[in-house]
C-alpha positions, 0 to 999 in steps of 0.5 A: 944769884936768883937763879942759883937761889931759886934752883937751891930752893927746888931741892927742898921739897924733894929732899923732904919727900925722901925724908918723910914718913909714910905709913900705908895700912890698906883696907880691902873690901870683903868682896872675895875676888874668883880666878879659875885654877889650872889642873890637878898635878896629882898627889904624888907630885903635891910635895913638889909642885903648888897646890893644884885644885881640880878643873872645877874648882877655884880659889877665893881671895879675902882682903885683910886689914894691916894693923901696923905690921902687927895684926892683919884682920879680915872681916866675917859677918854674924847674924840675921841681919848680918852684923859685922866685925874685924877679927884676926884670922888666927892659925894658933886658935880653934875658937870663933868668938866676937864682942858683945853688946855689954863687952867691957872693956872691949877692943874695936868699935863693932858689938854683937846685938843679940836681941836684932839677930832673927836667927839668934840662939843661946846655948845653954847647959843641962840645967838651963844656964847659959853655957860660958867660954874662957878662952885665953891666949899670950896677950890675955883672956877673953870671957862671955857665954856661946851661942849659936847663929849664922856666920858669913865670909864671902858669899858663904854662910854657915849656922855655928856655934860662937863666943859672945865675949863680955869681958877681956884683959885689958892688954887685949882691949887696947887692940883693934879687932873685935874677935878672934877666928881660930884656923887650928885643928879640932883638938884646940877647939872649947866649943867651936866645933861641937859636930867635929869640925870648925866655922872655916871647914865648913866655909871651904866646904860651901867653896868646894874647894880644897880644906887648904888656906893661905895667907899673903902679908905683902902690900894688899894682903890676902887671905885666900881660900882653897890654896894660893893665889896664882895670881902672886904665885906662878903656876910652875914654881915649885914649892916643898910641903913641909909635914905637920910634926906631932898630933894632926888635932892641934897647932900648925907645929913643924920641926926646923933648925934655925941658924944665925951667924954661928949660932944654932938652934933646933925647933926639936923640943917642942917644935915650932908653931907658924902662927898668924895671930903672933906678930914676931918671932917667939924662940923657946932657947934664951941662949940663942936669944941673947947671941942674937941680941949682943951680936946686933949690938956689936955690929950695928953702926953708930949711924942706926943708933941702935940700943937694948929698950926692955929686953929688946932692940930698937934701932932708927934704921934697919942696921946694915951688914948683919947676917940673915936668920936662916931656918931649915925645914926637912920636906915631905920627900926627906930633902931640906928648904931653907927659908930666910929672913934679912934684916929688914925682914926681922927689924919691924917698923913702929912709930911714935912721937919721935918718927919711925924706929924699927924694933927687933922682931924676936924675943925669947918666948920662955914657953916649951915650943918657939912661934913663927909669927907675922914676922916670918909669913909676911916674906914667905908667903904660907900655904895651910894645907888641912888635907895633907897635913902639911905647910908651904913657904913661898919665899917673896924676897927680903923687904925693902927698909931703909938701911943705915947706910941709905938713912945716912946718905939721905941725911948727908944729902939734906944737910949739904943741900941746907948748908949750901942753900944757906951758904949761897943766902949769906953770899948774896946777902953780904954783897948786897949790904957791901954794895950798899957801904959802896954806895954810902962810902961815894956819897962821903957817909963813913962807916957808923955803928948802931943803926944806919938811917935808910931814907926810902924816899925824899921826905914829903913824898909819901909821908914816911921813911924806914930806919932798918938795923945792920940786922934787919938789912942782913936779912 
């Protein structure tokens, strides 16, 4: 029996293990990482083959900073002495700013100091005034004055002009970053670009490297400069390019079709914008929306618990069995890439008081183009090509989630482990006491009720004895 006991006991540590919760948000150092590239395919072979840079050239790797699956940051440094600050890395803005000293309220920790920066410079208007910025995205707006100063990323550094923010709504000062570092076009830009181009195509122009970045949102994300990183993409993978829709001075807009079970819609009106600062999915058509939701709803299993939270979904599993999204993109050569997103890529794990839930990541957006956001990029690993006007996806496979079914396996498993552990306690416990009313019985005792006097040795021996209850003998 103590061996059956002890070999039952064996089992909790492990079954707690699997049933735990663990959160990894990692944290990468801005030392960029150099790996040397492979030769130019040339232009006409761009549209199917990866981004190939010329002998010379290299690409550079940034480590960011995964806020929760929410937000990814990278850190750039601004001033002289450089002073340091965790920004997202935003492909739906144009604009670079960061908090200022007398930011109020603020998100993040780090505020710009204008008075310890040697190469600090106010940009001010006609009359003498400083000149102010506005800048306002889906989450709020952020207010304060430009100036100009030196940026670094890397081992770069460039002179640009900045927002030094004063004031934000308060929704965005409940987040981690500390500004914003828009990788849009020109034509979104306030003040960022006065020379015609932004802090980041003067970045790649000090790299000599391609205008081309992309953004990889798995394990140690990274974004990397000049085009991907062959260390996670093999050099004879092909990739599609998939053409920029609309004005080239904008948003990274494109046009697709967008399916889920027999449901469709088409990104046609208004296009849809792949965005690195928008966590979820943002679709403009309130009809397919909804589908989307009561179809979950209806054939989720009772073991996700799943249910409708504030015009969402949030479920204690991953449900299993639901159909994946499925988005058509029309290539620069006329053919079609389609891109897929599975359950576990579109279910987002958050956690609260209660433990780990996974809420749906797609709402309606009610603007007139849709958002392809975190969501989408972290399973398709995206190139921003600014040369060739152009988008590619690499898909990197479905993530990897508990289902339903595999957190009720697991669950199944604990409670036969603690049934049978209690099961083989009571056994041993109940013979015991048996033995005891044996032993009792031959000594000429009958069987009492209430407490059973247990003399622990012969009076005088050690001075005491014990009087334990049925209870406490059971225990």
């Amino acid at each position: 029996r103590k061996v059956v006991l002890e070999r039952a006991m064996l089992l909790l540590p492990f079954l707690t293990w699997l049933l735990g919760n663990h959160v990894n948000a990692k944290l990468t150092t801005i030392t960029l990482t150099k790996k040397s590239i492979a030769p130019s395919m040339g232009s006409s072979e761009y549209s199917q083959r990866l981004v190939k840079l010329s002998e010379a050239d290299d690409f550079f790797s940034l480590g960011l900073r995964d806020v929760r699956d929410m937000a990814y940051l990278g850190k750039i440094s601004v001033g002289t002495p450089p002073q340091e600050f965790s920004v997202v890395f935003d492909t739906g803005s144009s604009d670079l700013w960061i908090t200022g000293y007398n930011c109020n309220p603020c998100g993040g920790d780090s505020r710009f100091s204008a008075s310890q920066s040697s190469t600090f410079k106010l940009v001010n208007t006609s009359d003498g005034t400083p000149r102010v910025f506005n800048d306002a995205y889906g989450d709020g707006k952020v207010s304060g004055t430009q100036f100009q100063d030196r940026v670094t990323i890397g081992d770069w550094n460039i002179t640009a002009r900045i927002g030094m923010a004063s004031e934000m709504s308060e929704k965005m000062s409940k987040f981690e970053d500390e500004g914003i570092l828009g990788l849009a076009f020109t034509g979104l830009a306030s003040y960022s670009a006065p020379s015609g181009k932004l802090p980041m195509d003067l970045i790649l122009e000090k790299a000599k490297v391609r205008n081309a970045f992309s953004f990889y949102l798995r394990g140690e994300p990274q974004f990397t400069l000049g085009g991907y990183n062959e260390d996670i993409v093999r050099n004879d993978t092909t990739v599609p390019s998939i053409p920029l829709y609309g004005s080239h001075r904008g948003f990274w807009r494109v046009r697709a079709t967008l399916k889920y079970s027999n449901n469709k819609m088409s990104f046609r009106r208004g296009g849809a914008i792949i965005d690195s600062g928008t966590s979820l999915l943002l679709l403009n058509d309130y009809d397919f929306v909804k589908s989307m939701m009561e179809e979950i709803l209806k054939k989720a299993a009772l073991g996700d618990r799943c249910g409708a939270v504030g015009g969402g979904i949030v479920c204690t599993y991953v449900p299993s069995g639901l159909p994946d999204i499925e988005i058509d993109f029309t290539t620069s050569d006329h053919n079609t890439q389609t891109c897929r997103l599975s359950s576990a890529d579109y279910f987002v794990p958050f956690d609260d008081v209660a433990g780990r839930r996974y809420v749906l990541g797609v709402i309606y957006s009610g603007m007139s183009f849709s958002i392809l956001g975190d969501v989408f990029m972290r399973r398709h690993y995206t190139l921003f090509d600014k040369d060739r006007h152009s988008l590619s996806f690499y898909d990197l496979g479905p993530s990897h989630a508990p289902s339903g079914w595999f957190g009720r396996a697991l669950k199944i498993a604990f409670f036969v482990a603690i049934g049978g552990l209690s099961l083989i306690i009571a056994m041993a416990c109940y013979r015991r006491r048996c033995r005891r009313r044996r032993g009792s019985s031959l000594a000429g005792s009958g069987r009492t009720a209430g407490p059973v006097a247990v003399q622990m040795r012969p009076p005088g021996s050690s001075g005491y004895s014990m009087v334990q209850s049925q209870s406490e003998l059971a225990q």
